[in-house]
VMD Tcl script that builds the backbone (N, CA, C; Angstrom):
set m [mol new atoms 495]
animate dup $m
set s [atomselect $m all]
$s set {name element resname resid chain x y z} {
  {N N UNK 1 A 12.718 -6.401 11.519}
  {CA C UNK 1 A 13.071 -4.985 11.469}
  {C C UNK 1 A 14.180 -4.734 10.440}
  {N N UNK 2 A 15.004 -5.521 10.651}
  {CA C UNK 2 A 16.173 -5.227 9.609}
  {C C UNK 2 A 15.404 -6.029 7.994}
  {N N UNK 3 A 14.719 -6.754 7.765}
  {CA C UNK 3 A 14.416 -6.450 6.186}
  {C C UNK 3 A 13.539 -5.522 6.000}
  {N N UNK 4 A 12.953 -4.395 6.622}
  {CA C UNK 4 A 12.041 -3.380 6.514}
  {C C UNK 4 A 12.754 -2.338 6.262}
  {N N UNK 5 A 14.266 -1.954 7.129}
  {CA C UNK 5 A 15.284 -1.609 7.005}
  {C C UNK 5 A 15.411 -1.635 5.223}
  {N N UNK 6 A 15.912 -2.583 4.799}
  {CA C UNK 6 A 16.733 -3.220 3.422}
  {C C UNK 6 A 16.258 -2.911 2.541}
  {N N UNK 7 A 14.546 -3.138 2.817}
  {CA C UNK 7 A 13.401 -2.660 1.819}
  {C C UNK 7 A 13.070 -1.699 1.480}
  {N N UNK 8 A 12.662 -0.446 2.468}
  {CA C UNK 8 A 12.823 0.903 2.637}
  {C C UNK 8 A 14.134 1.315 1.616}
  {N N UNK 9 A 15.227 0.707 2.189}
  {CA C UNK 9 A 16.550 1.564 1.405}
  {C C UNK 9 A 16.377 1.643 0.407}
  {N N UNK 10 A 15.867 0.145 -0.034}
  {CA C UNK 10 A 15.635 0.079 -1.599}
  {C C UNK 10 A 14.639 0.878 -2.558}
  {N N UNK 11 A 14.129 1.937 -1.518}
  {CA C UNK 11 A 12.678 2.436 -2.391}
  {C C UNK 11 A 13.178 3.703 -2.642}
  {N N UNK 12 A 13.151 4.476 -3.733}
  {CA C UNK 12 A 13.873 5.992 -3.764}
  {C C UNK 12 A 12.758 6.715 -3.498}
  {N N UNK 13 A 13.706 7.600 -2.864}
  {CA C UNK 13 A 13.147 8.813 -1.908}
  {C C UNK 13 A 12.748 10.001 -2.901}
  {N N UNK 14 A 11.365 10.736 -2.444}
  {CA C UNK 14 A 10.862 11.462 -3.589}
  {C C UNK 14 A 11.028 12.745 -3.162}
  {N N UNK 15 A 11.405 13.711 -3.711}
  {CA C UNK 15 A 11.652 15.122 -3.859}
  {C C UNK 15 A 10.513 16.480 -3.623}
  {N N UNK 16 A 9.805 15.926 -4.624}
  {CA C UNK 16 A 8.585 17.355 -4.860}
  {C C UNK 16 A 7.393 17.262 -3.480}
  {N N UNK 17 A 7.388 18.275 -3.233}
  {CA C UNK 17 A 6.567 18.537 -1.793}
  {C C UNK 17 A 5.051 18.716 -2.773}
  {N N UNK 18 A 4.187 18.266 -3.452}
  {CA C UNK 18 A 3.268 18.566 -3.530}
  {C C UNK 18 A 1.997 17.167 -3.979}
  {N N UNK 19 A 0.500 18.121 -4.141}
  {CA C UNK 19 A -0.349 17.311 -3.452}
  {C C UNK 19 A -1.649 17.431 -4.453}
  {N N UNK 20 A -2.912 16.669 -5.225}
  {CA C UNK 20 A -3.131 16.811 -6.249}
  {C C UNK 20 A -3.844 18.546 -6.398}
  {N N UNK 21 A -3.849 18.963 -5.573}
  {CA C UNK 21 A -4.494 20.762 -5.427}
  {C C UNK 21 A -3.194 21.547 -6.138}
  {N N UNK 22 A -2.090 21.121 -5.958}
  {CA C UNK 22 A -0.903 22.033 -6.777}
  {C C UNK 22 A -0.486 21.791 -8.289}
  {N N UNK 23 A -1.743 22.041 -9.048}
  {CA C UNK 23 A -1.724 22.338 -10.365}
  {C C UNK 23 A -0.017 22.215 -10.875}
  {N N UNK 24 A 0.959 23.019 -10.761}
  {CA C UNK 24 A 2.178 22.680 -11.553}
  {C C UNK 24 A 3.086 22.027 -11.053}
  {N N UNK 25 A 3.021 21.448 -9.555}
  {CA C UNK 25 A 3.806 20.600 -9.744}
  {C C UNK 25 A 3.490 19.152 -8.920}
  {N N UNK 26 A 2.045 19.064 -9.044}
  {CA C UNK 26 A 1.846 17.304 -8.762}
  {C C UNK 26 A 2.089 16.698 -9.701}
  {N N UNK 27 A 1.961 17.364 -10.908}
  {CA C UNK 27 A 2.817 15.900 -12.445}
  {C C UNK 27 A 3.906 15.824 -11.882}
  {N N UNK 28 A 4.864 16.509 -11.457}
  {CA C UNK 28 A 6.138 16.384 -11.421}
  {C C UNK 28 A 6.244 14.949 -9.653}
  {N N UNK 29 A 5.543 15.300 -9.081}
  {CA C UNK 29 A 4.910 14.431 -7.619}
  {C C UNK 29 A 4.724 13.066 -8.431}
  {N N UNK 30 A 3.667 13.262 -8.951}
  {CA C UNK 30 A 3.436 11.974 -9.888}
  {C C UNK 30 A 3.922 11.147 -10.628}
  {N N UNK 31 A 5.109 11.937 -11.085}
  {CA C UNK 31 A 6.174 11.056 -11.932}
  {C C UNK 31 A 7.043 10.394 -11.289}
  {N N UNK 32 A 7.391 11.204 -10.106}
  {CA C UNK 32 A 8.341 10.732 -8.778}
  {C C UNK 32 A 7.596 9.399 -8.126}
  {N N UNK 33 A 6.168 9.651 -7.988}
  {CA C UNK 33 A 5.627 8.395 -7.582}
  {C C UNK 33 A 5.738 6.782 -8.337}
  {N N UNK 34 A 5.626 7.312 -9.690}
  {CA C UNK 34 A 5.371 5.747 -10.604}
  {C C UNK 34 A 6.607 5.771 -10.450}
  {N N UNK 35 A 7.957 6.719 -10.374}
  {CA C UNK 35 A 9.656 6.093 -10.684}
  {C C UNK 35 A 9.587 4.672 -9.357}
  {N N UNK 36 A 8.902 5.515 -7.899}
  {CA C UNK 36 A 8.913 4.974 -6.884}
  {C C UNK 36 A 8.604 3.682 -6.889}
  {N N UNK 37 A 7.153 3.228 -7.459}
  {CA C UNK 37 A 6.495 2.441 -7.460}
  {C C UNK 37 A 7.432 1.357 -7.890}
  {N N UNK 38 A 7.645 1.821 -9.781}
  {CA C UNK 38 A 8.442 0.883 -10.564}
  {C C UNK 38 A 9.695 0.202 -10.097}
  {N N UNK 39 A 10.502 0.905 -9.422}
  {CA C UNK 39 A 11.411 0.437 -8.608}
  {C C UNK 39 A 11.158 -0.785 -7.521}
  {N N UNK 40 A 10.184 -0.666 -6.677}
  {CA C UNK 40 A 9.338 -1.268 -5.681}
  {C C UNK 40 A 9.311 -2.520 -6.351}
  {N N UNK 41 A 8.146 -2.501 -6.965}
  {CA C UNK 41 A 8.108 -3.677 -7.833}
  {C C UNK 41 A 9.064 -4.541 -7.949}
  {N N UNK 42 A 9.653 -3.980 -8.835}
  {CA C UNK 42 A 11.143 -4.740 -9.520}
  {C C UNK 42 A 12.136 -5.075 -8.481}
  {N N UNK 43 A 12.055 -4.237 -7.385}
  {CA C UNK 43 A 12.872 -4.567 -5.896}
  {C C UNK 43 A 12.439 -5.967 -5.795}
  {N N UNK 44 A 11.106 -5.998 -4.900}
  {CA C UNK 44 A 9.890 -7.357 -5.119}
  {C C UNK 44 A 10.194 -8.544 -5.872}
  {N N UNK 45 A 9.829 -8.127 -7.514}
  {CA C UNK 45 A 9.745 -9.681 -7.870}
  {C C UNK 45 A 11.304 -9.884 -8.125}
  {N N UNK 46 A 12.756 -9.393 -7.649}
  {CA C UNK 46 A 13.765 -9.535 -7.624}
  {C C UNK 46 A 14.256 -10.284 -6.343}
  {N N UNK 47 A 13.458 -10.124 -5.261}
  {CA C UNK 47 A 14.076 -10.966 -3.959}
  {C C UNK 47 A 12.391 -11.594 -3.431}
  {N N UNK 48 A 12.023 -12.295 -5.054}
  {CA C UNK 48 A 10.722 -13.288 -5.584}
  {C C UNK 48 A 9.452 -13.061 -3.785}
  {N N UNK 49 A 9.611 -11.588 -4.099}
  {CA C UNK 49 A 8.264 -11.124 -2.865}
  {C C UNK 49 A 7.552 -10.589 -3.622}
  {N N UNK 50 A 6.718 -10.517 -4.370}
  {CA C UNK 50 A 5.967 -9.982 -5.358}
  {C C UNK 50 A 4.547 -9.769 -4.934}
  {N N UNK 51 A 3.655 -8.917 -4.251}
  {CA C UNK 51 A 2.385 -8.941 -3.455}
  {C C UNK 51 A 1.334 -7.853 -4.048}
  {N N UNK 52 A 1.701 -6.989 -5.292}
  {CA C UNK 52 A 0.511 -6.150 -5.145}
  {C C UNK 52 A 0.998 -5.658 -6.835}
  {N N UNK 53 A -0.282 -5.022 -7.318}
  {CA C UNK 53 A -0.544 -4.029 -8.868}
  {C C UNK 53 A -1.322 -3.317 -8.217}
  {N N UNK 54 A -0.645 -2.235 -8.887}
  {CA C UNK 54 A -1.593 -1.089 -8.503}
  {C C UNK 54 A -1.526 0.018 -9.736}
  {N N UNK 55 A -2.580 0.791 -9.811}
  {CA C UNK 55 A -2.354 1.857 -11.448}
  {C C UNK 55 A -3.410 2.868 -10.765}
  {N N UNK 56 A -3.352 3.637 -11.173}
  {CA C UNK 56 A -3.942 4.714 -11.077}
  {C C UNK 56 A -5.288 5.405 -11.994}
  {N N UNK 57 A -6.117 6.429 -11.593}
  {CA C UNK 57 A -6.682 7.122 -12.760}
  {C C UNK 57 A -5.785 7.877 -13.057}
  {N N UNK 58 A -6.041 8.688 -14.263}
  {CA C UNK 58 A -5.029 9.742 -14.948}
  {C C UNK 58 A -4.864 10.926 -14.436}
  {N N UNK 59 A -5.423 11.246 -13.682}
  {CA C UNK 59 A -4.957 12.118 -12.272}
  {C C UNK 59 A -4.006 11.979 -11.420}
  {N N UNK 60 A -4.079 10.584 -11.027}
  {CA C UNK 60 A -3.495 9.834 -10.396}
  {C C UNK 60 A -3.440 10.345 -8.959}
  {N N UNK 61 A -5.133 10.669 -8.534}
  {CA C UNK 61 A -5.473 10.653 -7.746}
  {C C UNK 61 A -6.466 9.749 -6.550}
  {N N UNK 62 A -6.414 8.426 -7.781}
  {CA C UNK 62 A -7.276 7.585 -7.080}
  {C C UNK 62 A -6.494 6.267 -7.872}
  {N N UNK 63 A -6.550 5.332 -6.903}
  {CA C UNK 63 A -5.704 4.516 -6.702}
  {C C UNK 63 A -6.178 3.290 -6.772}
  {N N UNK 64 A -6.003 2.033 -7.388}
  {CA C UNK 64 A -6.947 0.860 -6.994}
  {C C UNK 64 A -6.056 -0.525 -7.679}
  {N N UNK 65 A -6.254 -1.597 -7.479}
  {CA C UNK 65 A -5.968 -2.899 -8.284}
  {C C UNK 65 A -5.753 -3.892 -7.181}
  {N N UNK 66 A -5.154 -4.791 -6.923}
  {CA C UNK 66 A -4.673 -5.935 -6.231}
  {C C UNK 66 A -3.434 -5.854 -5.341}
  {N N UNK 67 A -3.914 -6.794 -4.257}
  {CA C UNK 67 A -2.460 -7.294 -3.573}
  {C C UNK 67 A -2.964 -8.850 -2.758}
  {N N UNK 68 A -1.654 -9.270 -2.433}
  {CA C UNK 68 A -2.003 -10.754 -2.110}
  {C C UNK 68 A -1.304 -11.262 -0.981}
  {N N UNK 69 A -1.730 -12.705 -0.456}
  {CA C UNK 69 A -0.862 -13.354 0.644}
  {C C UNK 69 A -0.738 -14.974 0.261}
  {N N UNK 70 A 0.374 -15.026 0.497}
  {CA C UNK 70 A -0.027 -16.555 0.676}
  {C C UNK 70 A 0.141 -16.984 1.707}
  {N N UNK 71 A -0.052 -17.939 2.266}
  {CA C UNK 71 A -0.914 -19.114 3.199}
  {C C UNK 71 A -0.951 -20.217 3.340}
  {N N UNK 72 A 0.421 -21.150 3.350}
  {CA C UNK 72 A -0.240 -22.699 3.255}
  {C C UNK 72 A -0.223 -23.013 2.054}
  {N N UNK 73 A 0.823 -22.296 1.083}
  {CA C UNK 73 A 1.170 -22.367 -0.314}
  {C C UNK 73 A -0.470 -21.929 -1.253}
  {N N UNK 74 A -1.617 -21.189 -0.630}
  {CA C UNK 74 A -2.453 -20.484 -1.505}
  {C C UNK 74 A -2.398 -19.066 -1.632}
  {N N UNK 75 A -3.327 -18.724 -2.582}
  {CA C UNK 75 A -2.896 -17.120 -2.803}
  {C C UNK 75 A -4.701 -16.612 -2.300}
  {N N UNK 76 A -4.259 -15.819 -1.749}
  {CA C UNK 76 A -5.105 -14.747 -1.394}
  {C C UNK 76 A -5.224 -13.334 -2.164}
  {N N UNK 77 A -6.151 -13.369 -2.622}
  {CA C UNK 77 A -6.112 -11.730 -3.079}
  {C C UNK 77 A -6.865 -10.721 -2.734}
  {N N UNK 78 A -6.814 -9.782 -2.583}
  {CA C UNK 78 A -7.865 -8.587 -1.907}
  {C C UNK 78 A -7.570 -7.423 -3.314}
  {N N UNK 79 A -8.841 -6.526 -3.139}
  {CA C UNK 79 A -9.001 -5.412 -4.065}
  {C C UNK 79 A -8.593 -4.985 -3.069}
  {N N UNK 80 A -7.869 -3.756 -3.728}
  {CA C UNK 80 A -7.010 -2.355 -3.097}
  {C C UNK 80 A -7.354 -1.278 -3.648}
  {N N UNK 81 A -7.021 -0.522 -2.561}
  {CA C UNK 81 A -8.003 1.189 -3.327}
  {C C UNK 81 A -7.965 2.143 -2.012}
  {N N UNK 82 A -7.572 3.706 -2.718}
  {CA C UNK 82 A -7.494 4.479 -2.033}
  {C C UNK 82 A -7.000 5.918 -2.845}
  {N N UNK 83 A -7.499 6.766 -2.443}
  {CA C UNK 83 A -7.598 8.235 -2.577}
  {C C UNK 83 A -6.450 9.154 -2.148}
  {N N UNK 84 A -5.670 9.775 -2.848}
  {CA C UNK 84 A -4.406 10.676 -1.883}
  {C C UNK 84 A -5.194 12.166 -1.447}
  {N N UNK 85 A -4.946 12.049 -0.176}
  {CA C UNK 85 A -5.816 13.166 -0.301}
  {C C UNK 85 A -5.337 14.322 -0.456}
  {N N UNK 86 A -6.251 15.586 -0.149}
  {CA C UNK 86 A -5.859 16.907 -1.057}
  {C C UNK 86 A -4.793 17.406 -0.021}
  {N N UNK 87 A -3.994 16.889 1.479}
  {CA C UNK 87 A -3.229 17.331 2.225}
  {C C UNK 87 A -1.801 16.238 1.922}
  {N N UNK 88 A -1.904 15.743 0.814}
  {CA C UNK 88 A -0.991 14.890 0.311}
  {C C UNK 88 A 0.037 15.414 0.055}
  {N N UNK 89 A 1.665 15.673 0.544}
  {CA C UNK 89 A 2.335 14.274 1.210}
  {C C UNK 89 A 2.359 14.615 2.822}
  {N N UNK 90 A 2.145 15.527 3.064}
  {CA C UNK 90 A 1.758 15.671 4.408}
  {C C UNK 90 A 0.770 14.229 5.474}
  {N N UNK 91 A 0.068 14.683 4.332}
  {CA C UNK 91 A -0.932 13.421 4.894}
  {C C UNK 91 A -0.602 11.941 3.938}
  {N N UNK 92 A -0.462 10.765 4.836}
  {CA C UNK 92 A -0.373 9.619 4.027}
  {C C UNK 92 A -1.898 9.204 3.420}
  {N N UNK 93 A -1.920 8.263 2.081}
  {CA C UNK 93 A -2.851 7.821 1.954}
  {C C UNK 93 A -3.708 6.565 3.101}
  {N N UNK 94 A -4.985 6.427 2.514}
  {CA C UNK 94 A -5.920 5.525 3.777}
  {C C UNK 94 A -5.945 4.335 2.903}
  {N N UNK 95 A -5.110 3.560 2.836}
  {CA C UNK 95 A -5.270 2.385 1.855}
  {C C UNK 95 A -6.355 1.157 2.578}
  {N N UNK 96 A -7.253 0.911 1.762}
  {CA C UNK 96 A -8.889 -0.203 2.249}
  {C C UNK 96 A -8.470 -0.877 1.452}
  {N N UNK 97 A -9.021 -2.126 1.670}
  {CA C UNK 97 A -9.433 -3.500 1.125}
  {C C UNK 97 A -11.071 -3.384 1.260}
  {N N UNK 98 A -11.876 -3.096 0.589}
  {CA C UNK 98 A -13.112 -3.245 0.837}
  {C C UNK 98 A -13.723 -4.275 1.220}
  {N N UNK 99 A -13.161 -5.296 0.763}
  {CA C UNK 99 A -14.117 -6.464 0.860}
  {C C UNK 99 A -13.645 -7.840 2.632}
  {N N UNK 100 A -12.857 -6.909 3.097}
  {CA C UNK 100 A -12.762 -7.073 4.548}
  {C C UNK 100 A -13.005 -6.009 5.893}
  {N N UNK 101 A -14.014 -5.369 4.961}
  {CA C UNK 101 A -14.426 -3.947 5.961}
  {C C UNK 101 A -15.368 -5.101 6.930}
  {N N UNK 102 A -15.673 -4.332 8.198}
  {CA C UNK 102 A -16.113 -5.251 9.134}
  {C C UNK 102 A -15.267 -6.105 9.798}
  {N N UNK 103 A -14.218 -7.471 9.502}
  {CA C UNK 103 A -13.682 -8.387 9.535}
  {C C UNK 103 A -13.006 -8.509 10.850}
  {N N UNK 104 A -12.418 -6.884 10.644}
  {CA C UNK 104 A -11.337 -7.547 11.685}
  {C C UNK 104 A -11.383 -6.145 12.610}
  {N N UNK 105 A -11.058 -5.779 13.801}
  {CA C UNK 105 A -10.921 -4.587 14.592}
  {C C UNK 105 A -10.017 -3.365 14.197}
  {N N UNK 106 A -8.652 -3.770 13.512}
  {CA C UNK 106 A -7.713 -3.451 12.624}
  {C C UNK 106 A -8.229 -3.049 11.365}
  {N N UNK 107 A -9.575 -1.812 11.564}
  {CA C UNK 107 A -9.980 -1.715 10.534}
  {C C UNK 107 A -10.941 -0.815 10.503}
  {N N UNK 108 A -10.741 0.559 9.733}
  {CA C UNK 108 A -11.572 1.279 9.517}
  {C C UNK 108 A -12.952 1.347 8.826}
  {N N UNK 109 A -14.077 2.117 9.380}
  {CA C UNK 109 A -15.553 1.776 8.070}
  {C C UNK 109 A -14.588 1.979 6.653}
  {N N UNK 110 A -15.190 1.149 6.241}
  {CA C UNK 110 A -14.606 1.277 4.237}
  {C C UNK 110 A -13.447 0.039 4.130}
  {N N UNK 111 A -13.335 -0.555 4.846}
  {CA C UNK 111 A -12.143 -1.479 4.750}
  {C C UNK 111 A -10.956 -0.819 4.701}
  {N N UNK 112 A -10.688 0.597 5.430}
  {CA C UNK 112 A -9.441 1.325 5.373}
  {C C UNK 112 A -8.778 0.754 6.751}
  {N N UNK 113 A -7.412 0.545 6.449}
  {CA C UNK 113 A -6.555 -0.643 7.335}
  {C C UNK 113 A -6.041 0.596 8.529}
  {N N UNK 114 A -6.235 -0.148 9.628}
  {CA C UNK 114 A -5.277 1.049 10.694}
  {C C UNK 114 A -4.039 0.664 10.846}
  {N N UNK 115 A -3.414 1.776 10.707}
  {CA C UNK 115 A -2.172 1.468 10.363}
  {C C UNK 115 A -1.303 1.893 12.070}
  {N N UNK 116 A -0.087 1.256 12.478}
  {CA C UNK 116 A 0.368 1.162 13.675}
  {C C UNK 116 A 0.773 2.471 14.105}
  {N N UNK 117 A 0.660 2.774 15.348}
  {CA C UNK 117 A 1.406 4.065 15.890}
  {C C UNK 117 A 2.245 4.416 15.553}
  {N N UNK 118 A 3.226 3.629 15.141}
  {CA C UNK 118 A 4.866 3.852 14.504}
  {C C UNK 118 A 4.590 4.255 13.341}
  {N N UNK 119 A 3.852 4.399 12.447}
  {CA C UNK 119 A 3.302 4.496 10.853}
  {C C UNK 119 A 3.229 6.292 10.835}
  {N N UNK 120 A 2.551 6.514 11.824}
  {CA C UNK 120 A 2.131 8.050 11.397}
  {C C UNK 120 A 3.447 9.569 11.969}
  {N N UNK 121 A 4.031 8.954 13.127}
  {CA C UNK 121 A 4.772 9.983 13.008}
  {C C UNK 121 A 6.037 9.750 12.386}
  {N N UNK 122 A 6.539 8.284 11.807}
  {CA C UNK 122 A 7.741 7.667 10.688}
  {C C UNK 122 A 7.168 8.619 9.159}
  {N N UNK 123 A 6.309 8.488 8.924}
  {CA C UNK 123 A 5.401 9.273 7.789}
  {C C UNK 123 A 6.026 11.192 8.076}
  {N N UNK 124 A 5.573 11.666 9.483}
  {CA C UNK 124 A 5.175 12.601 9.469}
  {C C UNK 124 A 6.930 13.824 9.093}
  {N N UNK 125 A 7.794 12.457 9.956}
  {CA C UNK 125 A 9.335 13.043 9.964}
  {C C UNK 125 A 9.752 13.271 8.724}
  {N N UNK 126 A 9.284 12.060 7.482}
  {CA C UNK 126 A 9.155 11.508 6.059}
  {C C UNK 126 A 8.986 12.685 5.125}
  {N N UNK 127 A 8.083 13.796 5.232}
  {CA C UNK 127 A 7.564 14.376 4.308}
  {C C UNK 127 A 8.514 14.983 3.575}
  {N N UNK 128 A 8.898 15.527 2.342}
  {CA C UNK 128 A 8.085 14.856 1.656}
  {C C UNK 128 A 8.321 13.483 0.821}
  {N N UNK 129 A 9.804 13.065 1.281}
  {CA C UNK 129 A 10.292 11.761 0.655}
  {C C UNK 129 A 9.313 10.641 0.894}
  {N N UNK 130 A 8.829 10.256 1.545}
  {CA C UNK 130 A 8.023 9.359 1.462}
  {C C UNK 130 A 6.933 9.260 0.777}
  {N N UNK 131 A 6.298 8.214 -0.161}
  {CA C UNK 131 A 5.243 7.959 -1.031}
  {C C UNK 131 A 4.616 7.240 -1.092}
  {N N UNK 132 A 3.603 6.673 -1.976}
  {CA C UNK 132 A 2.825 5.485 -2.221}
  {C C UNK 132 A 3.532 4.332 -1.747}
  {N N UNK 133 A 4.872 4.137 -2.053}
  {CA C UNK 133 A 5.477 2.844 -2.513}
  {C C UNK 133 A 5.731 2.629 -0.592}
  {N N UNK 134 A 6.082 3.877 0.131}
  {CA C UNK 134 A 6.303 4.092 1.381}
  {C C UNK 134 A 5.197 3.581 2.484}
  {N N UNK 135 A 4.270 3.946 1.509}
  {CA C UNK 135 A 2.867 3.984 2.443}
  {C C UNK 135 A 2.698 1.991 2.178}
  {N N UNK 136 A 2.701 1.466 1.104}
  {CA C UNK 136 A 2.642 0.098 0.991}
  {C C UNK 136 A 3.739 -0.880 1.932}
  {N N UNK 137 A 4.783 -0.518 1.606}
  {CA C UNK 137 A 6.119 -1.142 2.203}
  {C C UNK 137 A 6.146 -0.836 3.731}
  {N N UNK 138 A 5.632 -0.253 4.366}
  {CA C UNK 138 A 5.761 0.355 5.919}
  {C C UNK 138 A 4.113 0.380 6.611}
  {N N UNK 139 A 3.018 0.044 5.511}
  {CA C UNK 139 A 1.475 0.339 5.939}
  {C C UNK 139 A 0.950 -1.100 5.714}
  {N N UNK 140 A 0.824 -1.264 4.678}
  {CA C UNK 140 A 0.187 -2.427 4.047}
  {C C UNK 140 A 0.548 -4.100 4.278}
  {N N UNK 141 A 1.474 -3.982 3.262}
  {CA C UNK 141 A 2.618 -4.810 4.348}
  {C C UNK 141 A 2.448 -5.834 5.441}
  {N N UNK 142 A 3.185 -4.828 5.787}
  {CA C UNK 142 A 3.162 -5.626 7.533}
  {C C UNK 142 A 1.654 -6.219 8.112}
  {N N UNK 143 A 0.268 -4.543 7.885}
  {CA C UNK 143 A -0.609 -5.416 7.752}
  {C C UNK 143 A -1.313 -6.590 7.653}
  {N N UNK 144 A -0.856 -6.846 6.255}
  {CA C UNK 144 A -1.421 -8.072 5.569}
  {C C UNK 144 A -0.912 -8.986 6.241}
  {N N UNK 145 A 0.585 -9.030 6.474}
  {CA C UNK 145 A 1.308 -9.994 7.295}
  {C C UNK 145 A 0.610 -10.345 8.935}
  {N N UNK 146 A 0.310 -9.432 9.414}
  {CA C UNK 146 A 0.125 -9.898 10.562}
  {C C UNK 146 A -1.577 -10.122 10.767}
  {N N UNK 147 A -2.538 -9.259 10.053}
  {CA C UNK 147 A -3.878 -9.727 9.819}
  {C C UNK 147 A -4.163 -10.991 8.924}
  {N N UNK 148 A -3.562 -11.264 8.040}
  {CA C UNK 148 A -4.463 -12.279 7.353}
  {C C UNK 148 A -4.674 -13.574 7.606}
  {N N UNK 149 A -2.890 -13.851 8.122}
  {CA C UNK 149 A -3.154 -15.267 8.549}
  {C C UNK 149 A -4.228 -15.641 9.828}
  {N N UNK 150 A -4.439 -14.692 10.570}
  {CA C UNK 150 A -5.252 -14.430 11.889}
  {C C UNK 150 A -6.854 -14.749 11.224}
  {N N UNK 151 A -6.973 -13.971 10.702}
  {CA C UNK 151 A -8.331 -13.837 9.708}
  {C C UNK 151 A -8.543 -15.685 9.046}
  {N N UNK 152 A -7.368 -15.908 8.500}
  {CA C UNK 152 A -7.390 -16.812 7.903}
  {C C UNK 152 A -8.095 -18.311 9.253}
  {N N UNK 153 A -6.970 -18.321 9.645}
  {CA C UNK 153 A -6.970 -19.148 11.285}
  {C C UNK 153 A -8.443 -19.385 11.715}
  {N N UNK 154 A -9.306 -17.601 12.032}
  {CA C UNK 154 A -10.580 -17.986 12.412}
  {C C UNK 154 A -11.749 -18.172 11.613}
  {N N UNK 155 A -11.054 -18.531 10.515}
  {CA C UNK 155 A -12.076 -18.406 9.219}
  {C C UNK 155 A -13.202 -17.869 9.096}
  {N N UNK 156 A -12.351 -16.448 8.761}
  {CA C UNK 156 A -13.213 -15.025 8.567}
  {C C UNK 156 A -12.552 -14.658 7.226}
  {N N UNK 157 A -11.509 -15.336 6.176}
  {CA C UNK 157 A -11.162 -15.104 5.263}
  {C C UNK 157 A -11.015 -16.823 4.771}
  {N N UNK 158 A -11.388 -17.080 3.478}
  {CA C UNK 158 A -11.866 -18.075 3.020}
  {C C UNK 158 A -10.960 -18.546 1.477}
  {N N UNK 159 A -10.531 -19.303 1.270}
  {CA C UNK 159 A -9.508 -19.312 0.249}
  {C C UNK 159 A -10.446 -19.565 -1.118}
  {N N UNK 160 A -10.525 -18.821 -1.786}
  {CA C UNK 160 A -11.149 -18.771 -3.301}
  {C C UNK 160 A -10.206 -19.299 -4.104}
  {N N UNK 161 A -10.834 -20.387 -5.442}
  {CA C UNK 161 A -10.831 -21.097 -6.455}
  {C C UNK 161 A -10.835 -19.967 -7.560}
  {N N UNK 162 A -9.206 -20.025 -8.022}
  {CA C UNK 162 A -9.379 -19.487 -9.756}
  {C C UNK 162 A -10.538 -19.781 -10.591}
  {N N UNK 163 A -11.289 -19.109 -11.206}
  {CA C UNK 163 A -12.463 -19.729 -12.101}
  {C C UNK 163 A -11.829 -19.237 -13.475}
  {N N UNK 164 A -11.842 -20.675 -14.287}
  {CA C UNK 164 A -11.067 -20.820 -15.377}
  {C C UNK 164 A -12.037 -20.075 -16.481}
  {N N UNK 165 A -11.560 -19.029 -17.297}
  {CA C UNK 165 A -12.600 -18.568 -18.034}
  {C C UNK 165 A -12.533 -19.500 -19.832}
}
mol reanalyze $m
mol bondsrecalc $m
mol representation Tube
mol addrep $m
């Protein structure tokens, strides 16, 4: 609890109340988001926790790239992807892993992750400071942490070989 605490602090809090339907000022949302992100990151590979890329379309309404676990000193990686939707920041994003849809119970059709009871009304108090980087660090996260190795254990997730190109 207290490095979720530490982590959180470390993520800056975003300003603009809007959502990709508000024409003049989701750029301004959007810019607040990548400051968010970039920070995140650099928080990350600074206290060498480094777990996810993510970029956007140029809307930057759809969301996608990588995140990872390790395991027994291997790396795991999953595709990431998700949509903000048009009730955005109100509403948090539904961040999936597609390619563990099915897998696990902790898990919506589409590989969209359910995220804990504590997630949605911490979000809801949040608005509109909370963001992407919010939704990863407080959603995803912990997630991964507490699903994969489980997954891993009943080998329902399978450790893949770099293929050297």
């Amino acid at each position: 609890m207290e490095k979720t605490k530490k982590t959180l602090s470390s993520i800056p809090l975003l300003k603009t109340k809007a959502g990709p339907r508000d024409v003049d000022l989701w750029p301004q949302r959007l810019k607040e988001e990548y400051q968010s992100l970039i920070q995140y990151v650099q928080n990350n590979k600074a206290a060498d926790n480094d777990w996810f890329r993510l970029e956007s379309n140029k809307e930057g309404t759809k969301w996608f790239g990588k995140c990872w676990v390790f395991q027994n000193q291997l790396k795991y990686e999953f595709d990431i992807e998700f949509d903000i939707p048009v009730t955005f920041p109100t509403t948090a994003p539904e961040i999936a892993l597609p390619e563990l849809d099915g897998k696990t119970a902790k898990m919506y059709r589409g590989g969209k992750i359910c995220l804990s009871d504590h997630f949605k009304p911490l979000w809801a108090r949040n608005v509109p400071k909370f963001g992407i980087s919010h939704a990863l660090a407080l959603g995803l996260g912990p997630w991964l942490a507490v699903e994969i190795p489980e997954l891993i254990l009943r080998g329902v997730v399978k450790y893949k070989e770099k293929e050297d190109n």
